[in-house]
N, C-alpha and C positions, 0 to 999 in steps of 0.2 A: 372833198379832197382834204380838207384842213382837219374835219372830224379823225377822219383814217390816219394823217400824219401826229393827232395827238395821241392817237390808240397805241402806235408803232412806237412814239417817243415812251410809253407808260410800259408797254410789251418790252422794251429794251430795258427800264429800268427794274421790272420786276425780271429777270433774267438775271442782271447783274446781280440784284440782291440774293435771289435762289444762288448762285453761282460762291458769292461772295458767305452769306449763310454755309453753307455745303463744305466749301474748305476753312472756314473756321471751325466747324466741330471738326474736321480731320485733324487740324493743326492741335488743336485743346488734347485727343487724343497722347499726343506724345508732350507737350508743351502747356501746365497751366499754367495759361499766362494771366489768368484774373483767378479770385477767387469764387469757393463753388457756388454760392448764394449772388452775388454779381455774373458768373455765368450764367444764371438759371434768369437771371434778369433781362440777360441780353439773348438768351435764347427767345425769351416771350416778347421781347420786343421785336425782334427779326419776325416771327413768327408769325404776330399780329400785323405788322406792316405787308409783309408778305401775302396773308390771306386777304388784307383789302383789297393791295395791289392786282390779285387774280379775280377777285370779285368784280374791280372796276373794268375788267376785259371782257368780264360777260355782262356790261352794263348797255341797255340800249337806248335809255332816256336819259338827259343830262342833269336830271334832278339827282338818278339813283347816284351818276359819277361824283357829282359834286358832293352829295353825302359821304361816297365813298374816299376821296380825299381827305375830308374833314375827320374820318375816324381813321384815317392815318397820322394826320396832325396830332390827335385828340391819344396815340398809342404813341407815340414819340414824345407826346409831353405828359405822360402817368408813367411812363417805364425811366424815362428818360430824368423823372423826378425821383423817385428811386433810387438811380444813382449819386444823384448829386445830395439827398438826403439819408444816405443809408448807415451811416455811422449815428446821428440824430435820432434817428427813427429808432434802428434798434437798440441804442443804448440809454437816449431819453428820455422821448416823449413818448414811446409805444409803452414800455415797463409803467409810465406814470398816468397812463392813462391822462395823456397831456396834447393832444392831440389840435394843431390849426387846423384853419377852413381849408388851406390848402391840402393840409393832409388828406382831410376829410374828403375832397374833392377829387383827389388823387387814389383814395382806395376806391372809391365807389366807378371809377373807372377805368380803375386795373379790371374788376369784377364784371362788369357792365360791355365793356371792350370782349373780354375773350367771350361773354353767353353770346355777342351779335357778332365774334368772328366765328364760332362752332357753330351756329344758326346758318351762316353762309357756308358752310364747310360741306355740316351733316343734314340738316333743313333741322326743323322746328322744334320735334320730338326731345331730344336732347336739352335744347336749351326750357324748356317749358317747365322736364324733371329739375330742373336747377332752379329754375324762379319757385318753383314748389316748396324747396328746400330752404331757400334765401326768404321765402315770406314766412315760412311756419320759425326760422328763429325769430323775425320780427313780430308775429302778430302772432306767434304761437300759446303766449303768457294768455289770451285774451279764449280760450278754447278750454269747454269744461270738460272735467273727469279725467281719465288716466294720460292721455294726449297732451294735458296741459306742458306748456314747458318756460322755463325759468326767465324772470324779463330778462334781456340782456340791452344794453344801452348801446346807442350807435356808433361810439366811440371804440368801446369794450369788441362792437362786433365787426367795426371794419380791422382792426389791430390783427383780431385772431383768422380773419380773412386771408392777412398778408402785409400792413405794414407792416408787423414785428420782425417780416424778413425771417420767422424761423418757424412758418407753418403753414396751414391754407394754400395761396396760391403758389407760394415757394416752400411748399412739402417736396414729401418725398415722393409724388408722383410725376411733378413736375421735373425731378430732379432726373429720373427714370427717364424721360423723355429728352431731357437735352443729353445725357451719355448712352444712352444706349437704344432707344427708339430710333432716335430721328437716322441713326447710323447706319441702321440693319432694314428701313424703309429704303436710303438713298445706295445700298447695296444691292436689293432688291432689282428697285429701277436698272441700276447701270447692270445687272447684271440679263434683264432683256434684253437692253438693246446691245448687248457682242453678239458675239458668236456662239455664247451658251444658248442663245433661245433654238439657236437651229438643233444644237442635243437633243434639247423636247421636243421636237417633231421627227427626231429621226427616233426615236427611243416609242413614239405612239405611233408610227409608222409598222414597227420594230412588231410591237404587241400585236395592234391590230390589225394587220394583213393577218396575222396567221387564226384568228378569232373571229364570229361569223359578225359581233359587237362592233368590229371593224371602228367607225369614226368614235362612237361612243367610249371603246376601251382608250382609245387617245384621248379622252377629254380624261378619262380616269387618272390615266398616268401621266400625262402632262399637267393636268390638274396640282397632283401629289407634287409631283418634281416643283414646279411652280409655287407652289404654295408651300413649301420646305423652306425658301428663300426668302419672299413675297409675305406671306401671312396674312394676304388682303384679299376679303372676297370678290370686290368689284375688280381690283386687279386681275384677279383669276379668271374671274367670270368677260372680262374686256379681252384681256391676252388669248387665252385660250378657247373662250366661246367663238370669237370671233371667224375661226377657223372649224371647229370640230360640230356646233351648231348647223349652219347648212350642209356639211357631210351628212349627217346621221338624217336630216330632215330625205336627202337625195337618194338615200339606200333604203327609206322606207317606217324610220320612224316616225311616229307623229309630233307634229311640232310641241305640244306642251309635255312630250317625252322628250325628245331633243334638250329642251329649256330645262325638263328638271335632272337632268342628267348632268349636267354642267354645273348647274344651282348647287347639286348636292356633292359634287365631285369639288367643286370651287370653295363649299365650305369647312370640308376636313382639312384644307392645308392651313388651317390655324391650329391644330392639334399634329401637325407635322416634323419631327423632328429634321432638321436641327433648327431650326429659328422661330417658329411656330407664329411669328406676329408680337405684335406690342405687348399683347397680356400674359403672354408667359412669362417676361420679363418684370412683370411687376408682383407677379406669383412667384417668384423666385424670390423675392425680395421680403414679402411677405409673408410666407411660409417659413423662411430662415431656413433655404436650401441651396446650395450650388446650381448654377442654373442646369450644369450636364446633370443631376440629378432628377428636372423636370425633363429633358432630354430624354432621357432613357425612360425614366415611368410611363412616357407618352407613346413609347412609340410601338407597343403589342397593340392597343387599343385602336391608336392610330391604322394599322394595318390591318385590322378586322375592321375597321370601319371602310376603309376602301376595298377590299376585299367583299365587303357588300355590298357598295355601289357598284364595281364591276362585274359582278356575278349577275345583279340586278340587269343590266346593261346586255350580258350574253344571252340570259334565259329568255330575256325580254326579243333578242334577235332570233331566237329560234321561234319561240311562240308566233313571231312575224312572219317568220318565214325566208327571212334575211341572209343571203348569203354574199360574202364579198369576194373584190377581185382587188387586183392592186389598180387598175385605174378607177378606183372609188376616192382612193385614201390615199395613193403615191407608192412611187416604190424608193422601200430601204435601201440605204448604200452604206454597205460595212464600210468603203476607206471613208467615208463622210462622217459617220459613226466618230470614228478612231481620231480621224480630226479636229471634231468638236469634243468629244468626252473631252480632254483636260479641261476646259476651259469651263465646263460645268464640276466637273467632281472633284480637281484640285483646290479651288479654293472652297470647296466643303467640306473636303478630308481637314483644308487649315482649320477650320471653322472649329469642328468637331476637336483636333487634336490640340488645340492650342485651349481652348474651352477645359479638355480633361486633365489639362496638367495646369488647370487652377490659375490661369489668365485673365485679366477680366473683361468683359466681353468691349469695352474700347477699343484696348489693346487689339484685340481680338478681331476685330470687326475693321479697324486701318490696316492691317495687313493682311487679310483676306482679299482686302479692294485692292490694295496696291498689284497682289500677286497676281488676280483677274485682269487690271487694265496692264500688267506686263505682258501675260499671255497673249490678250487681244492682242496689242501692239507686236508681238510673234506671229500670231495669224496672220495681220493684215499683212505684213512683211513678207510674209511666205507666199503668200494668195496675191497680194498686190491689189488686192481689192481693196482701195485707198477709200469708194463710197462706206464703207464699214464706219469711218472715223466721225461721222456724219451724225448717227445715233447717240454717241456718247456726251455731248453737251446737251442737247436736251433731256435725256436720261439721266443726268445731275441737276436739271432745270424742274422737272418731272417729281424727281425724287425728294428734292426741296421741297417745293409746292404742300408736298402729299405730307412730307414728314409734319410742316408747319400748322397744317388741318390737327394731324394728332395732338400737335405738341396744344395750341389753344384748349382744346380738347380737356386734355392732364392739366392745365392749368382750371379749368373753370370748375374740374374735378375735386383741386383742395378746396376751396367754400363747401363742398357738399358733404365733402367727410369730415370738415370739421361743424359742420350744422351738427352731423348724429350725435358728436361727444360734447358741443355744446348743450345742447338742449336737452342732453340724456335719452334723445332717442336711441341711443345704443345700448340701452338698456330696458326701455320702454320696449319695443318689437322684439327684442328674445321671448321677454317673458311672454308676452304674445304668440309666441311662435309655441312655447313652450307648454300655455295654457290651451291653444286649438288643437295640440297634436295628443294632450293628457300623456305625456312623456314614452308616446310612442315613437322609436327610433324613423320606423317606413314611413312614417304620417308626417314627420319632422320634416321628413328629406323632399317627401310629396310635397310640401307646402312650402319649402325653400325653390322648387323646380321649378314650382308656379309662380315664386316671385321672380325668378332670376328671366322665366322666357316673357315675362309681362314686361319687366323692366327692360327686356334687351331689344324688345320691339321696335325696332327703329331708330335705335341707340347705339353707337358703336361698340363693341363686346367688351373693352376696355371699362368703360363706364358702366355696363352691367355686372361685371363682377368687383368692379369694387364699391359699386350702391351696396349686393348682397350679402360678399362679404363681411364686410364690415358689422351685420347684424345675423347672418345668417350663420356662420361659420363658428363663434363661439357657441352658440348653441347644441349643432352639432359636436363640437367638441367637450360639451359640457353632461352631454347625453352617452359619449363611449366613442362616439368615431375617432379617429386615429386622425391628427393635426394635416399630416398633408392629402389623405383622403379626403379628408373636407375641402380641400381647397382645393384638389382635383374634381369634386362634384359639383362645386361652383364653377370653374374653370370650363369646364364640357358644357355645361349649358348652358352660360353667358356665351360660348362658339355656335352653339349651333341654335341659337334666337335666331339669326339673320334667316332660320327658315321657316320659322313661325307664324302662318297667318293669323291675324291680317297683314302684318308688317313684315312681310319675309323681304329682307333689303337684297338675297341673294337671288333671288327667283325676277325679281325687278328688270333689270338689262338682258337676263337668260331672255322670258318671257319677249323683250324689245326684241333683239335678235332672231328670235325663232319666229316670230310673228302669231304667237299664242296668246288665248286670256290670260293676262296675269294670275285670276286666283286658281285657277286649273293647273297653272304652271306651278304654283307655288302650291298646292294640296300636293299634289304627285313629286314635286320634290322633299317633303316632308315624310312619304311616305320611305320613298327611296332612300331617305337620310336615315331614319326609323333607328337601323342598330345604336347611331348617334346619340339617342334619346336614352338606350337602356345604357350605354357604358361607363355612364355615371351612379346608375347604384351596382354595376357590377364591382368598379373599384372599392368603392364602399364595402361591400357584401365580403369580398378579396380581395384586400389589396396586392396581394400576389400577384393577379392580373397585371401592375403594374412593375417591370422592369426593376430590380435594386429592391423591392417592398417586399421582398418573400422571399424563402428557399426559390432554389430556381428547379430545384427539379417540379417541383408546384406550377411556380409561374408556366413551365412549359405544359405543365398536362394542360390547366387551365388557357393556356394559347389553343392548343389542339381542340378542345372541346367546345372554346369561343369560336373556332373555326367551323367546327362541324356544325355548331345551331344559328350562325351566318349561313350556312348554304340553307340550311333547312327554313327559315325565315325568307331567302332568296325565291327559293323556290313556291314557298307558302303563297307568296302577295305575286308571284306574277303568275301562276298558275303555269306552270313549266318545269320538267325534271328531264329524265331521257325521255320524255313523251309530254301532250297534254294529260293535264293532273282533274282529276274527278273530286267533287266536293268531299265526300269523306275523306281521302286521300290527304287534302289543304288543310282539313279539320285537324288531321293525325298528325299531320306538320309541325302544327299550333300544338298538339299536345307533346311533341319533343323539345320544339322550343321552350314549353314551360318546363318541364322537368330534366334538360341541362341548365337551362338558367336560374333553378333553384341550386340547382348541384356547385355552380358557381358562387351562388350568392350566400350559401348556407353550408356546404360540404356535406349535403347526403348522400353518401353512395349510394341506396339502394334507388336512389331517384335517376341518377346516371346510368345503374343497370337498364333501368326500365327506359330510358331514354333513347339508351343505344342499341337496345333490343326493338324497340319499335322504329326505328329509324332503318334499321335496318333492313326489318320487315316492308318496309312501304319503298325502298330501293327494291328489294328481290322480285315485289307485285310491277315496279316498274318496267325492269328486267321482262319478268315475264310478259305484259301487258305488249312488249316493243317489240317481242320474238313472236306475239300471236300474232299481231296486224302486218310482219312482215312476211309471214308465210301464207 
């Protein structure tokens, strides 16, 4: 009993602090009340106390608790020294490279603190690439031929880590994360648990009755809708699996089709406009673009990528043999519809409108929320359903928690970017990239793909694109690609690692829920995600393809014809068109797929003739193939 009443005293305090967390970034939104390198201070210290505080609830021996306390101590007195040394530090003894034992003691546990609260957050993977990084600037001098890299002294390297307070762990990734991450996470949350989440099930209600895909096209478009907001795969894949997974299991798909169906519908909403998740926001920053400018380039792509998985998800119900009813999936109700929509697309029309007339997304992101928990407070007042009010403190509880996971995250991020320009790996791995590819553009972008889905392996996508960034991107740049193509190509496929085996993080809870093998689950969602994989050199090839990047009479062919070699790819891999498909048939598939997606990639019209002539041809054998067996 004493055990339970100290869990419930720690359960309360970390509550308060998520609580208390939560509305001071709202407050800082319209009020700086400190300045921004002391915000970004006290964001990583809320942050860090916080992910202990949750660590210690899922503790069951009293050793792990009592450690875990101690590295709450141990985050209150490194963050907490910070402040009270921050004018010293940066005006000092960091510039003089003058550094106490304290100091010393104090960086090496700002540093050490966030790799073992990212460890607890995201498990291992993560913080490992970071001890990687942190020993090769240590012990990297000691390593012969081209790899070597410069001594740097311990003093020199906890400074540039983050005392100096103007880089490292209070860079500008960090920074990105107390304004604007942690905001549009804790938007996310509150925005499940109103009355908007019931939108998405009446909207894949909506779809899928009238689609033989039935649970699956909900996982599609709840998925999308969900992940427009959200940006989180295990969110996605929690929220929305949880429901659309035994549907689709109940009407006859196979459980590790169920799993990758979600996996892959759950990974596109980080490529969703309008919020896409954390790393658009640090691509926006990075690129040196308006964020509504990744907004818009995102979102053709975005829609032929779910246009794949859905198509994937139909053919797939007809080849089964699938047919639905409305007690599979529920039945739609227009006045419930009408109901809930504001409270989903109102504060997303703010999102978007307040975004395009050059707002920033703080701004932007307090009065979205505000406008949402007005609404609810309208609902419940109308409905009288006072349980509604119920969801909304822990969905600020929830959405702290999760934002503080990231924010340690972005923090343990700056050592790691500042290692490459230390050490000159950021120059060393271009030319590398440079000298494997022999200045071939396709071989470039091959071997950037391959670092970005290795790295993103078990990584949060966040940390995958700006490991590869950082060395990947000026290369590209340096070779012809066009500035934000490139960083749309890293972009896409630091998103869709999470389906990468061995380490697909999104196939993970799919696969728990469905009651499938993981790697089955996670092959077949790979496969289903597939178009994911090419619309990163399509951008490249065209960046037309991308929204604002082109004539738009362009971008639209190039939508249309992206659209047509998505069906024909849909079709190819599940073996299903208006009938079952015959091996030549799949074969001929495969050969439209390649010669529209040269026509993309390169602009040969004679190859889009040829493409949509034979496409067409293997529709008309359809056609006739469905009118012999049915006479």
């Amino acid at each position: 009993m004493e055990k339970n009443n100290k869990k419930s005293v720690v359960t309360l305090i970390m509550a308060g602090l998520a609580l208390a967390m939560a509305l001071y970034h709202l407050m800082y939104t319209q009020w700086m009340v400190i300045g921004p390198i002391r915000h970004q201070n006290l964001h990583y210290m809320m942050a860090l106390v916080l992910v202990f505080l949750w660590s210690f609830t899922r503790e069951k021996k009293t050793g792990g608790k009592i450690l875990a306390l101690a590295l709450i101590g141990l985050s209150l007195y490194a963050t907490g020294y910070m402040f009270a040394n921050y004018e010293a530090l940066q005006e000092e003894r960091g510039p003089m490279l003058a550094l106490t034992s304290q100091d010393v003691v104090a960086g090496i546990l700002l540093v050490g603190l966030g790799i073992e609260a990212s460890r607890r957050s995201f498990g291992l993977v993560f913080p490992l690439v970071a001890l990687c990084f942190i020993g090769y600037a240590v012990f990297g001098n000691s390593l012969p031929g081209p790899l070597q890299a410069p001594r740097i002294g311990l003093d020199e390297l906890l400074i540039s880590y983050g005392l100096d307070l103007s880089g490292g762990i209070y860079g500008q990734v960090l920074g990105i994360s107390a304004n604007y991450i942690f905001l549009f996470v804790l938007f996310g949350s509150l925005l499940g648990a109103t009355g908007a989440a019931r939108f998405f099930n009446q909207v894949g209600m909506l779809t899928g009755s009238k689609l033989d895909g039935g649970p699956a096209i909900t996982a599609v478009v709840s998925s999308a809708l969900m992940g427009s907001v959200t940006g989180s795969v295990m969110a996605n894949v929690a929220a929305t699996g949880a429901f659309t997974i035994p549907l689709m299991k109940k009407v006859g798909y196979k459980p590790y089709q169920a799993g990758a169906i979600e996996a892959a519908a759950s990974s596109g909403g980080q490529i969703m406009p309008p919020v896409m998740g954390a790393t658009a926001f640090v691509m926006a920053e990075l690129a040196e673009v308006p964020y509504v400018t990744v907004m818009a380039a995102a979102l053709i792509p975005s829609l032929l990528y779910f246009l794949s998985v859905g198509l994937y998800a139909q053919l797939q119900a007809k080849r089964l043999g699938i047919h639905m009813s409305t007690a599979d999936i529920g039945s739609f109700s227009f006045r419930a519809f009408m109901n809930d929509a504001p409270l989903f697309v109102l504060p997303l029309l703010a999102i978007i409108a307040l975004l395009v007339k050059g707002y920033s997304p703080m701004f932007t992101i307090f009065w979205a929320m505000m406008l949402l928990l007005a609404l609810n407070c309208i609902d419940i007042a109308r409905s009288r359903n006072w349980t509604q009010l119920r969801g909304v403190l822990p969905a600020f509880i929830d959405g702290a928690v999760t934002g503080a996971k990231i924010g340690v995250t972005c923090a343990v991020l700056g050592p790691i970017m500042t290692t490459v320009t230390k050490t000159l790996l950021g120059i060393k791995i271009p030319q590398l990239i440079v000298l494997w590819s022999g200045g071939s553009i396709p071989l470039a972008l091959f071997i950037t793909m391959c670092v970005c889905l290795i790295l993103g392996m078990g990584v949060p996508t966040l940390a995958a694109y700006l490991l590869v960034s950082m060395v990947g991107i000026p290369v590209l740049v340096n070779m012809g690609v066009l500035p934000f193509a490139a960083h749309m190509f890293v972009f896409v496929f630091a998103c869709f690692s999470c389906l990468t085996p061995p380490i697909a993080i999104a196939a993970l809870p799919a696969a728990g829920i469905a009651g499938s093998l993981y790697m089955r689950t996670a092959m077949e969602a790979s496969m289903v995600g597939a178009v994911g994989f090419a619309i990163p050199y399509l951008v490249v090839g065209r960046p037309a393809l991308m929204l604002g990047q082109g004539p738009l009479p362009e971008t639209l062919a190039v939508a249309v014809v992206g659209a047509l070699t998505v069906l024909a790819f849909s079709m190819m891999i599940t073996g299903y068109g208006l009938r079952a498909l015959k091996t030549p048939e799949r074969i001929g598939l495969g050969a439209v797929i390649a010669l529209c997606g040269v026509w993309i990639g390169m602009g040969t019209f004679t190859l889009l003739a040829a493409g949509l002539a034979l496409f067409c041809g293997l529709v008309a054998l359809q056609f006739h193939g469905r009118a012999t067996a049915a006479a």
